[in-house]
Biopython code that builds the backbone (N, CA, C, O; Angstrom):
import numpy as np
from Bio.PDB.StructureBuilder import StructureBuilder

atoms = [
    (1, "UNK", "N", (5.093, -12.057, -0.115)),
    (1, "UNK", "CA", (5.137, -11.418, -1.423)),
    (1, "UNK", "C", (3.796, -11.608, -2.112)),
    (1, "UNK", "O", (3.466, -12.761, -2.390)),
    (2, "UNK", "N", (3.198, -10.862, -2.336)),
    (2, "UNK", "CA", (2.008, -10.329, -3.191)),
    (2, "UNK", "C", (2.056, -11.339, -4.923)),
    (2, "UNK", "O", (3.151, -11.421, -5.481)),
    (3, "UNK", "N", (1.083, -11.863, -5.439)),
    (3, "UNK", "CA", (1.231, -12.450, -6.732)),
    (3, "UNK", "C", (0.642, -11.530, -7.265)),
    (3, "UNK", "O", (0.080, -10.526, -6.828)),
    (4, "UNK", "N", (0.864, -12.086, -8.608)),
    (4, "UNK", "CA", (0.815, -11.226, -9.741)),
    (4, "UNK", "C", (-1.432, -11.127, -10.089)),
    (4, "UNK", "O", (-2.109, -10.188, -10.505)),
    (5, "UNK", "N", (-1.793, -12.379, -9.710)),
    (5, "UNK", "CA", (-2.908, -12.738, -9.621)),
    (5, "UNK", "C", (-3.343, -11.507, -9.018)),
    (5, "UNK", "O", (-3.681, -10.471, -9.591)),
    (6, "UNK", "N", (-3.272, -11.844, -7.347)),
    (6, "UNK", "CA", (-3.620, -10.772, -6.237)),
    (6, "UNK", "C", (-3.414, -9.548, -6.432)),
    (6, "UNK", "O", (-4.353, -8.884, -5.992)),
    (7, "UNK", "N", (-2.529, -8.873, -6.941)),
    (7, "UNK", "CA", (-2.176, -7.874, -7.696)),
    (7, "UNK", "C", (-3.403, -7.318, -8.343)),
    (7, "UNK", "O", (-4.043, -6.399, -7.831)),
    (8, "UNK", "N", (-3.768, -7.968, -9.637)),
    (8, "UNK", "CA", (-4.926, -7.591, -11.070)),
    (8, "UNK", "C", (-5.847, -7.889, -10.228)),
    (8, "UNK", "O", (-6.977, -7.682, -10.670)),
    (9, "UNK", "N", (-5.790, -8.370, -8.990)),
    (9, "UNK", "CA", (-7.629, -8.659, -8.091)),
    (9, "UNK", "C", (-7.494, -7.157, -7.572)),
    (9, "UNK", "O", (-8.431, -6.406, -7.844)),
    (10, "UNK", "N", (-6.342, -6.617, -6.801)),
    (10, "UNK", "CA", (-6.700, -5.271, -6.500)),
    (10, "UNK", "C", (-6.640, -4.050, -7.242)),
    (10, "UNK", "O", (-6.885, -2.912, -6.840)),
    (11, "UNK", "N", (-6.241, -4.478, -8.512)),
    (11, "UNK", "CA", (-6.278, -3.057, -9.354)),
    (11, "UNK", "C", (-7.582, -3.265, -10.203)),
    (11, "UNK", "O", (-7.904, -2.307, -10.906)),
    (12, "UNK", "N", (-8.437, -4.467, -10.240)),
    (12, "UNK", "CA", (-9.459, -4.288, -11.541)),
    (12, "UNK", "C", (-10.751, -4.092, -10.133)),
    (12, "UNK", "O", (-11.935, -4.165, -10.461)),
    (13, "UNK", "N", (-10.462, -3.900, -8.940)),
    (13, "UNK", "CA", (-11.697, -3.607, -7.950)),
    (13, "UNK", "C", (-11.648, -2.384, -8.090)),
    (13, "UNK", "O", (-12.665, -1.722, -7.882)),
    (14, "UNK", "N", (-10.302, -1.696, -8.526)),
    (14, "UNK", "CA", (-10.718, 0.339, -8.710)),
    (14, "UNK", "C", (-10.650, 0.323, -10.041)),
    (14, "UNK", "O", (-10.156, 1.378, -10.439)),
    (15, "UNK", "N", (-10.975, -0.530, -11.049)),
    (15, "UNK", "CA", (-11.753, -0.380, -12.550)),
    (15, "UNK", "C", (-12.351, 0.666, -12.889)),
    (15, "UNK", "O", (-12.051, 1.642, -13.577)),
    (16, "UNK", "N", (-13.746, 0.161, -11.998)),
    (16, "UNK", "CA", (-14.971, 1.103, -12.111)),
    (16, "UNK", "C", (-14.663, 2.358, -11.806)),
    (16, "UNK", "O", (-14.839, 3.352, -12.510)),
    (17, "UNK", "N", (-14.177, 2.291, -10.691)),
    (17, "UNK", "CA", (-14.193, 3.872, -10.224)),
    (17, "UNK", "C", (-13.568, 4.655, -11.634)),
    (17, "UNK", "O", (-14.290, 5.236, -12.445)),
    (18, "UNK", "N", (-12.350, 4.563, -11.724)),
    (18, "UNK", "CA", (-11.335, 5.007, -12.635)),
    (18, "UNK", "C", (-11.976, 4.887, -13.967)),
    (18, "UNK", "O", (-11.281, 5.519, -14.763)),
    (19, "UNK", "N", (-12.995, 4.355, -14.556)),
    (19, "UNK", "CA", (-13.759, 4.394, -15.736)),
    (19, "UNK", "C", (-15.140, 4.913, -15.391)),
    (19, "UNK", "O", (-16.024, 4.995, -16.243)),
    (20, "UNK", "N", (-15.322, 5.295, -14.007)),
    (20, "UNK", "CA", (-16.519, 6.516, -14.079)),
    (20, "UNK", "C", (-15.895, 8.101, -14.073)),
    (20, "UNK", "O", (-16.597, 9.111, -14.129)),
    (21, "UNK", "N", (-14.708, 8.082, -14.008)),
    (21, "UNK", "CA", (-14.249, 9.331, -14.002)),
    (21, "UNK", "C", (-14.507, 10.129, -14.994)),
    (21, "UNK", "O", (-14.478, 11.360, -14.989)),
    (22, "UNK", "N", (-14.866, 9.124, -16.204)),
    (22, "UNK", "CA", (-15.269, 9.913, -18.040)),
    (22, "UNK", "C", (-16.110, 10.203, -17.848)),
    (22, "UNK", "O", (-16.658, 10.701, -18.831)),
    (23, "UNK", "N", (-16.929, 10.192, -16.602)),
    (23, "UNK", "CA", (-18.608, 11.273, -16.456)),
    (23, "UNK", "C", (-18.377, 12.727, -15.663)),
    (23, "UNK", "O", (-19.256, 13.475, -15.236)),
    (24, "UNK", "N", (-17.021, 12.889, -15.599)),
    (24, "UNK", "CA", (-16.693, 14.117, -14.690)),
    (24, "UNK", "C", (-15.932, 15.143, -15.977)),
    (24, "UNK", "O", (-14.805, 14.946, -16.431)),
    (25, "UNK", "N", (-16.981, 16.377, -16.444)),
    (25, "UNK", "CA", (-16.516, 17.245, -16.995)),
    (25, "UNK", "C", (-15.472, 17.551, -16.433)),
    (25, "UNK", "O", (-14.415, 17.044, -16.808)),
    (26, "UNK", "N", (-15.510, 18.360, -15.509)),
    (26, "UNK", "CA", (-14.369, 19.367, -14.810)),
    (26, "UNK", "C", (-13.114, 18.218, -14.718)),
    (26, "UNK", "O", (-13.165, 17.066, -14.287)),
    (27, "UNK", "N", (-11.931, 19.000, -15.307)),
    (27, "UNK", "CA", (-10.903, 18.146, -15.126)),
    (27, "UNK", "C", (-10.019, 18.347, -13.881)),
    (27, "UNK", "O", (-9.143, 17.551, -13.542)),
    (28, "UNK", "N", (-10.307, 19.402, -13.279)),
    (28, "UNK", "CA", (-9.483, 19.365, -11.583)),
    (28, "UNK", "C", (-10.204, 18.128, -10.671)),
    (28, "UNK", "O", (-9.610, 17.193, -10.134)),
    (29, "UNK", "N", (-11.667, 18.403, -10.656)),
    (29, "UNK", "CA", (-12.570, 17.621, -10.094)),
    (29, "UNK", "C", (-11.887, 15.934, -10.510)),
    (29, "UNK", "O", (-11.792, 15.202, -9.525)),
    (30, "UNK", "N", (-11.560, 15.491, -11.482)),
    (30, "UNK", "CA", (-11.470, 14.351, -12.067)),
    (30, "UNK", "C", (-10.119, 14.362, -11.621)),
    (30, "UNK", "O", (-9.999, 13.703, -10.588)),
    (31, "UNK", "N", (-8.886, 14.956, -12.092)),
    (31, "UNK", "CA", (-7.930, 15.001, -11.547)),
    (31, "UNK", "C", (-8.284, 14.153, -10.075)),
    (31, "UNK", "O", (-8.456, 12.951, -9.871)),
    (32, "UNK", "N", (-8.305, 15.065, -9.370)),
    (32, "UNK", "CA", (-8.717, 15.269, -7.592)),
    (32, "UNK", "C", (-9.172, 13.438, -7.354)),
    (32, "UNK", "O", (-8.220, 12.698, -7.107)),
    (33, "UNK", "N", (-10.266, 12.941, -7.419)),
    (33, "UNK", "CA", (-10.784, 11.601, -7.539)),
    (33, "UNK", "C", (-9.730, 10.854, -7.677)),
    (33, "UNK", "O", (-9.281, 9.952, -6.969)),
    (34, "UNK", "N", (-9.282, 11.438, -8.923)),
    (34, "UNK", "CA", (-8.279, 10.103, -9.756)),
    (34, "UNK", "C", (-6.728, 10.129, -8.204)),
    (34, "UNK", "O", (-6.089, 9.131, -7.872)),
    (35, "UNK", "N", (-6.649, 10.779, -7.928)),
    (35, "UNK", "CA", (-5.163, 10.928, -7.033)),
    (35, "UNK", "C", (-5.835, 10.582, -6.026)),
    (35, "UNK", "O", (-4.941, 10.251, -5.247)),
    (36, "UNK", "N", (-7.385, 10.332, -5.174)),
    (36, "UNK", "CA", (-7.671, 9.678, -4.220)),
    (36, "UNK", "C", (-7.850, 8.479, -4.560)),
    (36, "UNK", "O", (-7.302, 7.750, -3.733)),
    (37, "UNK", "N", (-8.450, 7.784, -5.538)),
    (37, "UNK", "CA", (-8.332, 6.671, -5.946)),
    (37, "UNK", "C", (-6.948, 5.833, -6.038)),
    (37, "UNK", "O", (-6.726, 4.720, -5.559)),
    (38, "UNK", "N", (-6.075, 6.666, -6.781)),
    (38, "UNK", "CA", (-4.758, 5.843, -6.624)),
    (38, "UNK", "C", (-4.174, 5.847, -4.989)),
    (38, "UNK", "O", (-3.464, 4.979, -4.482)),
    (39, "UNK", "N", (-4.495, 6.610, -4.589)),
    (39, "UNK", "CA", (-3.915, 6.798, -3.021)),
    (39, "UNK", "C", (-4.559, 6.024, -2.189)),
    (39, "UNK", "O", (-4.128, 5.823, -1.053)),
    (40, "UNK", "N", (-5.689, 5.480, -2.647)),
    (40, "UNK", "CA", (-6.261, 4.353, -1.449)),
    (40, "UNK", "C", (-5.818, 2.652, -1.724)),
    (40, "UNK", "O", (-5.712, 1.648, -1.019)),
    (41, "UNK", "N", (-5.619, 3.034, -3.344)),
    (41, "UNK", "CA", (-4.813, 1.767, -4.328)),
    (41, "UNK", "C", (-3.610, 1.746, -3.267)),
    (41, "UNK", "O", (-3.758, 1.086, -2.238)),
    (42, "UNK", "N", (-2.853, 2.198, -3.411)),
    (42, "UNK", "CA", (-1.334, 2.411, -3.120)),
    (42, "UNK", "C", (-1.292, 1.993, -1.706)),
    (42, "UNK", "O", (-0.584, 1.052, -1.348)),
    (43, "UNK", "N", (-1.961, 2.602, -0.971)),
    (43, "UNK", "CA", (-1.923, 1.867, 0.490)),
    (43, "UNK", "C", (-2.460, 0.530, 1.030)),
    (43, "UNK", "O", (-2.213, -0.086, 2.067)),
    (44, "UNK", "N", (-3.480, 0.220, -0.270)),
    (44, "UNK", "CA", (-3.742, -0.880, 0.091)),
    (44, "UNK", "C", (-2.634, -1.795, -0.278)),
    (44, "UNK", "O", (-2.278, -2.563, 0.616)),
    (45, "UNK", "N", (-2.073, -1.860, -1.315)),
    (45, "UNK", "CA", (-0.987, -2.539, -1.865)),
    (45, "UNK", "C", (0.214, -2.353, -0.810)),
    (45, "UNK", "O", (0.962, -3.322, -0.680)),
    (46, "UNK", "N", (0.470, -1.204, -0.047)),
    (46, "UNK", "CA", (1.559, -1.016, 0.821)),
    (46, "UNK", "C", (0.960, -1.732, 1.828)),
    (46, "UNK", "O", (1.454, -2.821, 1.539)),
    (47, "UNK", "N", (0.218, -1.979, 2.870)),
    (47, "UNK", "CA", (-0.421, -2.496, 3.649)),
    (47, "UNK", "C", (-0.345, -3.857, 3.229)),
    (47, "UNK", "O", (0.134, -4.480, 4.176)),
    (48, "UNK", "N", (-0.647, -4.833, 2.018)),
    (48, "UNK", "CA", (-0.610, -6.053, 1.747)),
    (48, "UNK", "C", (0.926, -6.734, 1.769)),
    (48, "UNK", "O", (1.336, -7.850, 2.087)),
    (49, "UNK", "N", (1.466, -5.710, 1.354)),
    (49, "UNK", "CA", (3.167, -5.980, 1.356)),
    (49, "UNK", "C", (3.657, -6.130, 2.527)),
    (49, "UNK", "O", (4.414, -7.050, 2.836)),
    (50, "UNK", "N", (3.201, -5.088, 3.403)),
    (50, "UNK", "CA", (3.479, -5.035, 4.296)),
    (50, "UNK", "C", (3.043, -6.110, 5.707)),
    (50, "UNK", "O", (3.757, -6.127, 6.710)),
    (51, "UNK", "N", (1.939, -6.860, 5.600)),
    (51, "UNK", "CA", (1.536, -7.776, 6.278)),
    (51, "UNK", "C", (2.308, -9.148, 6.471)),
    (51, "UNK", "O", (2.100, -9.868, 7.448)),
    (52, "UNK", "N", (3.302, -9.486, 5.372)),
    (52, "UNK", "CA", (3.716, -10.709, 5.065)),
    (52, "UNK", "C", (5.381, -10.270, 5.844)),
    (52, "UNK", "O", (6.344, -11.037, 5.812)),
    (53, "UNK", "N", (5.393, -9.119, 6.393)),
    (53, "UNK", "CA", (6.582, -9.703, 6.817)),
    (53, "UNK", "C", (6.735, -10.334, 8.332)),
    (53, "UNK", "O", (5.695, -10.300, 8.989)),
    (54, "UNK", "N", (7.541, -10.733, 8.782)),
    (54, "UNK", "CA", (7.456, -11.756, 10.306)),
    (54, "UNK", "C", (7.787, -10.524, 11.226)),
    (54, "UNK", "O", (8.288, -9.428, 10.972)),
    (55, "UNK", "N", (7.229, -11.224, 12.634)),
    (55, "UNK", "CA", (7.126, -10.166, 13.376)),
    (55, "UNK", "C", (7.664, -10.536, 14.373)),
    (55, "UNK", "O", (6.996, -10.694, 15.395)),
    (56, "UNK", "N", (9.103, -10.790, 14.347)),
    (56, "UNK", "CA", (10.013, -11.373, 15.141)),
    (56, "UNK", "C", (10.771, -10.243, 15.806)),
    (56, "UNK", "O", (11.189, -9.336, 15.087)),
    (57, "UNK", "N", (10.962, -10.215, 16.965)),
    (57, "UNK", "CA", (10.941, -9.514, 18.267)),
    (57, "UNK", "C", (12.429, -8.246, 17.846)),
    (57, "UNK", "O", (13.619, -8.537, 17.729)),
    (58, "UNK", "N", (11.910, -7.150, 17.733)),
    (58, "UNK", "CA", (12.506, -6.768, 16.761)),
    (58, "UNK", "C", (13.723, -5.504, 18.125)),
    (58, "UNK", "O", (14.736, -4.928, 17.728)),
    (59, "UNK", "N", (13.269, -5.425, 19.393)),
    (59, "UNK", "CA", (13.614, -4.386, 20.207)),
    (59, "UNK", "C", (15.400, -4.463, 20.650)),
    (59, "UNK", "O", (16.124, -5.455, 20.567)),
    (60, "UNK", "N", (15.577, -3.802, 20.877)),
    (60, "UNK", "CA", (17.098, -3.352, 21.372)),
    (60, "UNK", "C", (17.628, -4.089, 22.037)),
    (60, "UNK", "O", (17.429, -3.922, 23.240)),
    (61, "UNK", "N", (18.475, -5.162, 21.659)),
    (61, "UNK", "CA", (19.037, -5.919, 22.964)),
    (61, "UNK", "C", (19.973, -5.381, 23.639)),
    (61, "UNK", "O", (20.859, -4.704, 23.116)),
    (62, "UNK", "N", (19.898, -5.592, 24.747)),
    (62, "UNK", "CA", (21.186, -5.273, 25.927)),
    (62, "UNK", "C", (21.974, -5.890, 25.924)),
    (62, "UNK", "O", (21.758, -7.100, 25.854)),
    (63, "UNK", "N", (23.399, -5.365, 26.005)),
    (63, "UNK", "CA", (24.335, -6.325, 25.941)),
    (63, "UNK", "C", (25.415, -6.045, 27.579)),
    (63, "UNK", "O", (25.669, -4.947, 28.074)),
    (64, "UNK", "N", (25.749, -7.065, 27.967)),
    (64, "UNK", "CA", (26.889, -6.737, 29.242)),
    (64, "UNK", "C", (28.039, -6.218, 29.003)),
    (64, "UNK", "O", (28.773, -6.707, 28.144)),
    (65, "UNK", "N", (28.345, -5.277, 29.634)),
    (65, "UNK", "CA", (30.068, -5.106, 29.298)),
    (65, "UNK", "C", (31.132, -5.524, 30.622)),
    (65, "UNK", "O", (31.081, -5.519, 31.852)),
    (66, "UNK", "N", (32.149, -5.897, 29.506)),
    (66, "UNK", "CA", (32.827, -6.564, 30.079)),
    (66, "UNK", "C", (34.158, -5.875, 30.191)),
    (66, "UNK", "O", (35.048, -6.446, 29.561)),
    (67, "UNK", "N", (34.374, -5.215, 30.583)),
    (67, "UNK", "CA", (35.542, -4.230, 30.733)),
    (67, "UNK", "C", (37.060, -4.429, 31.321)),
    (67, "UNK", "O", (37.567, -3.936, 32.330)),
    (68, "UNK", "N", (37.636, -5.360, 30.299)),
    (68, "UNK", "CA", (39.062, -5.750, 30.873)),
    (68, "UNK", "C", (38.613, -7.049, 31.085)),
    (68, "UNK", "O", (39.675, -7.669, 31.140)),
    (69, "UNK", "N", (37.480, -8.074, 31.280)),
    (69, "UNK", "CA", (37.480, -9.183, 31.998)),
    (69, "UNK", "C", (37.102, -9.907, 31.064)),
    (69, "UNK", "O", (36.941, -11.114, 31.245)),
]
sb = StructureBuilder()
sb.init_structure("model")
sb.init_model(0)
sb.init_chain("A")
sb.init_seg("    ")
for serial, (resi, resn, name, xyz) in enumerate(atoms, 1):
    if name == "N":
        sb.init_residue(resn, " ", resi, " ")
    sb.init_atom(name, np.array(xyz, "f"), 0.0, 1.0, " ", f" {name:<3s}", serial, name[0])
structure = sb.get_structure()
């Protein structure tokens, strides 16, 4: 599980970006940025979440059948 710390470490590293966007007249253009910016946010955060879980042998077990016996 991700802290709250680690968290504000990965959202104030796309700060900048997201506060240079006020130099982009065109608002599609800015739009556009701003939804790649959050989209590289978002995966990184999905990816961090995603690292902490265990990677315990997760495949299909076989089972015998026992039919009447």
């Amino acid at each position: 599980m991700m802290t709250k710390k680690e968290f504000m470490e990965m959202c104030e590293g796309e700060y900048g970006s997201v506060r240079d966007l006020d130099n982009i007249a065109d608002f599609y253009e800015r739009e556009k940025k701003f939804a790649a910016i959050m989209r590289e946010l978002s995966r990184r955060l999905l990816e961090s979440s995603i690292s902490d879980v265990s990677t315990s042998d997760r495949r299909k077990k076989k089972r015998s059948a026992h039919l009447g016996k």
